[in-house]
C-alpha positions as CSV (number, residue, x, y, z in Angstrom):
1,X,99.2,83.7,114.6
2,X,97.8,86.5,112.5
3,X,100.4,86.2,109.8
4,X,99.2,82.6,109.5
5,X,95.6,83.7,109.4
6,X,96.2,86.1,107.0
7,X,97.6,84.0,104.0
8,X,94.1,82.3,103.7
9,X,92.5,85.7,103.5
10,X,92.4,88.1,100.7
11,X,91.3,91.7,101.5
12,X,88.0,92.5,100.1
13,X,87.3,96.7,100.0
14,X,84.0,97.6,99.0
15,X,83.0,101.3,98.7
16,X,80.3,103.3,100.5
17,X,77.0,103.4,98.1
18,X,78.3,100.2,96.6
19,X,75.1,97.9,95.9
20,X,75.8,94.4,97.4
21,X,74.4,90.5,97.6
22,X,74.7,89.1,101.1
23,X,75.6,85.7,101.6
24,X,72.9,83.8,104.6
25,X,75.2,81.2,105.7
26,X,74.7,82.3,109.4
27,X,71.3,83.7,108.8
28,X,68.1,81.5,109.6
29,X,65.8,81.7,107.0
30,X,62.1,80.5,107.6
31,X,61.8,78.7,104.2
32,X,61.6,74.5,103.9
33,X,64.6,74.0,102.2
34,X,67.7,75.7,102.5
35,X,69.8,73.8,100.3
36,X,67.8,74.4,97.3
37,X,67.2,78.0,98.2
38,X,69.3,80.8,96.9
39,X,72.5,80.8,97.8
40,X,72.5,85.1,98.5
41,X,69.9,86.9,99.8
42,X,68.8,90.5,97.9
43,X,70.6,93.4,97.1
44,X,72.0,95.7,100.2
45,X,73.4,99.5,100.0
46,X,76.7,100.1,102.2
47,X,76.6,103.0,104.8
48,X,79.4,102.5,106.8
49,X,82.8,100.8,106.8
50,X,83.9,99.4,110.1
51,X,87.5,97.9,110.1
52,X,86.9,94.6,108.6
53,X,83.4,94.6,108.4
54,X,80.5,96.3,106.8
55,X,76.9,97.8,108.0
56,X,74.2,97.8,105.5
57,X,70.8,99.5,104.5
58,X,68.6,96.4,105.6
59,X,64.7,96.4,104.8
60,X,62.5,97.3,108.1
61,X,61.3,93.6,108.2
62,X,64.7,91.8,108.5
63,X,65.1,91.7,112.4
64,X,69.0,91.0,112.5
65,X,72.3,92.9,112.8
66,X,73.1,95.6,110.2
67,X,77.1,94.7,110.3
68,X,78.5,91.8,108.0
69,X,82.5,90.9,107.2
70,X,83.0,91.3,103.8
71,X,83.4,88.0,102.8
72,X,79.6,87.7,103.1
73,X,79.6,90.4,101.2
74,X,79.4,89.8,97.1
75,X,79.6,92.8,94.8
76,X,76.4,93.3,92.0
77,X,77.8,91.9,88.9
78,X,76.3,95.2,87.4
79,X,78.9,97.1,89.3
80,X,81.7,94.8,88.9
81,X,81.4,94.6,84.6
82,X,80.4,97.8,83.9
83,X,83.1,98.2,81.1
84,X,82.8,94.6,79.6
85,X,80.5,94.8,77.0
86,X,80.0,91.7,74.7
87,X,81.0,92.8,71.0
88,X,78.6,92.0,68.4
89,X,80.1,90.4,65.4
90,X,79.0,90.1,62.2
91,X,78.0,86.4,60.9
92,X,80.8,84.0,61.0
93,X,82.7,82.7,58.5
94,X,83.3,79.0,57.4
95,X,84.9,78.1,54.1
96,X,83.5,80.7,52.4
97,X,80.2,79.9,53.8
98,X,78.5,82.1,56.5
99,X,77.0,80.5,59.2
């Protein structure tokens, strides 16, 4: 039954200090309208790995459990693309006209 399981999953491994989004899909939120709320909530520090599952740095206020599975777990797209940088090029080029 695990084999079967696992084909749908894809191992996710985040690294401690890594600076991640958290997804509220099983988190109730005291705003009117979840559908049109943001989809993940604020940005969360990892401080320990457990198996499958990670606990985070949560803010004093937020009065739920510290551990998440990882695929509520997104990475900060500042992490993620740190070595993509977008080129600029020079004007472009058109039948001899620049544009």
């Amino acid at each position: 039954m695990k084999k079967q399981t696992d084909k749908h999953r894809k191992k996710m491994i985040y690294k401690i200090d890594d600076i991640m989004f958290l997804n509220f899909r099983n988190i109730t939120i005291s705003r009117s309208s979840k559908k049109l709320d943001d989809k993940m909530l604020e940005l969360f520090k990892i401080l320990i790995e457990i198996k499958h599952a990670y606990q985070l740095k949560l803010s004093s206020t937020m009065k739920i459990h510290s551990k998440f599975a990882s695929n509520l777990l997104q990475l900060n797209s500042k992490n993620s693309l740190n070595e993509q940088r977008n080129e600029s090029s020079d004007s472009i080029v058109i039948d001899d006209e620049d544009e």
